[in-house]
N, C-alpha and C positions, 0 to 999 in steps of 0.2 A: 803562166799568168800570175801567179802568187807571189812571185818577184817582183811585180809593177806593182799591186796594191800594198805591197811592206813598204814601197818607195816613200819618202815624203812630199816630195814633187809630184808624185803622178797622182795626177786629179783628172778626174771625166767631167770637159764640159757638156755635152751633147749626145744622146743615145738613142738609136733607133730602135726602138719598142719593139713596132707593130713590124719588122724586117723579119723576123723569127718566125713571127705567126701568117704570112703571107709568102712566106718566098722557104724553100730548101736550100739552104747555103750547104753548098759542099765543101770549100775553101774559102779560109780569107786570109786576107793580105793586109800587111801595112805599108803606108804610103806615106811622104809627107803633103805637107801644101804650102804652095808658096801666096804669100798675105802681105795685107802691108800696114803699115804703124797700128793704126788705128783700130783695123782688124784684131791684130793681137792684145789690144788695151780692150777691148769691149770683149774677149773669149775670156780675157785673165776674171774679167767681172762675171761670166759665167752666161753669155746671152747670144745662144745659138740655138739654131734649129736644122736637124737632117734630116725630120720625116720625111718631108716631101723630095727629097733631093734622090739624085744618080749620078754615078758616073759612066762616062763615057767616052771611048779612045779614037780620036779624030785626027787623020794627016799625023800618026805617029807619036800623038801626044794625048796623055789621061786628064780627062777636065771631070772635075766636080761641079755638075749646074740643078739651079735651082737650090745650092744651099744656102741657109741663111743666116747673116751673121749683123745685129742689133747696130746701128750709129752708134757712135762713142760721142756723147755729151760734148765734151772738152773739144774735141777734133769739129770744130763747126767749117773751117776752109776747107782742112785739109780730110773733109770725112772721104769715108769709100760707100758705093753701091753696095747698097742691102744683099742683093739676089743675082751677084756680077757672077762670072762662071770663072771659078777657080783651078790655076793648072794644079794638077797634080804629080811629086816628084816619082818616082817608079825607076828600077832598075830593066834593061833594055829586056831581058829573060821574060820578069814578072809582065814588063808592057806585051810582049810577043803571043805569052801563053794566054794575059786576060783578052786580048786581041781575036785571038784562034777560040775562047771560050763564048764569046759574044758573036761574031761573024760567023762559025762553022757550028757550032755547037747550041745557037740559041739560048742560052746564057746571057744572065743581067747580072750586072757591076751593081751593089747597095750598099750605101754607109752604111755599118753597124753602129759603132761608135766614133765619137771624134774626142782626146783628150791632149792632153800636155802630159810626155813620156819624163823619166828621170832625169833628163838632162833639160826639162824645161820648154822643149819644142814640142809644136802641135802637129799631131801622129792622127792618122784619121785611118780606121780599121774599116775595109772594103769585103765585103764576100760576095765570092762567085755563086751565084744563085741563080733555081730554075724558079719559076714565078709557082704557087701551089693554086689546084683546082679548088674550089670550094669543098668536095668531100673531103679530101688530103685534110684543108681545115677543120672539117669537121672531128676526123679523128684525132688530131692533135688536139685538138680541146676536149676531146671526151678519154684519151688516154692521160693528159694530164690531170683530170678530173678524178679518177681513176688511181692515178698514186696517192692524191691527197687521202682519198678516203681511205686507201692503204693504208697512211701514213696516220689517219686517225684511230685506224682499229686496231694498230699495232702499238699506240700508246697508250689506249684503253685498256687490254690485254695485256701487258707487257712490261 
């Protein structure tokens, strides 16, 4: 990961927050997505949104739906659907295993993040996530909670 942020091109436009605190990712993947003009002139402006969004692998193919991605001003013809359901590129492995993690395994596909990688293309980060019970949440909020204060009496002390 420290590789991509020393990048000058790699910029995050969109991040799923609340995916960490709702869901156990056990794996993620990188994926790209295929978009069209105008899409990519209104992500370059920074006006996306993937809380709400999943993906999901249908007749052998990975779709991103419900994410959402701002009209582009300029583009008044030729704009795109807000909240259209986007393919997503995947190699035939990654589609297979996230296939077998979602059908057999119960397992959900969740954007993490979605940015523009080193060479300029938009990279959308997926992990394979079990959805977490409310106590699960609870303790990750109370062990986070937990280091802070750690972290405060260690530099009071120290």
């Amino acid at each position: 990961m420290a590789k991509d942020s020393d990048n000058k091109n790699y910029k995050v436009i969109a991040e799923n927050r609340r995916a960490r605190f709702d869901y156990a990712i056990e794996e993620d993947v990188e994926v790209g997505i295929v978009l069209q003009g105008s899409e990519v002139k209104s992500l370059r402006q920074g006006s996306a949104n993937i809380a709400e969004s999943y993906a999901a692998v249908e007749e052998g193919e990975l779709w991103l739906v419900n994410g959402y991605i701002a009209p582009y001003a300029q583009a008044k013809t030729w704009g795109h659907e807000e909240r259209r359901r986007r393919k997503l590129l995947a190699t035939k492995r990654q589609l297979s295993r996230m296939w077998n993690a979602t059908q057999r395994q119960g397992m959900t596909l969740v954007p993490i993040v979605m940015y523009f990688n080193d060479k300029g293309l938009v990279k959308l980060k997926l992990g394979i996530a079990k959805g977490k019970k409310l106590a699960d949440k609870r303790e990750t909020s109370a062990e986070r909670d937990w280091n802070r204060q750690k972290q405060r009496l260690l530099k009071q002390h120290g």
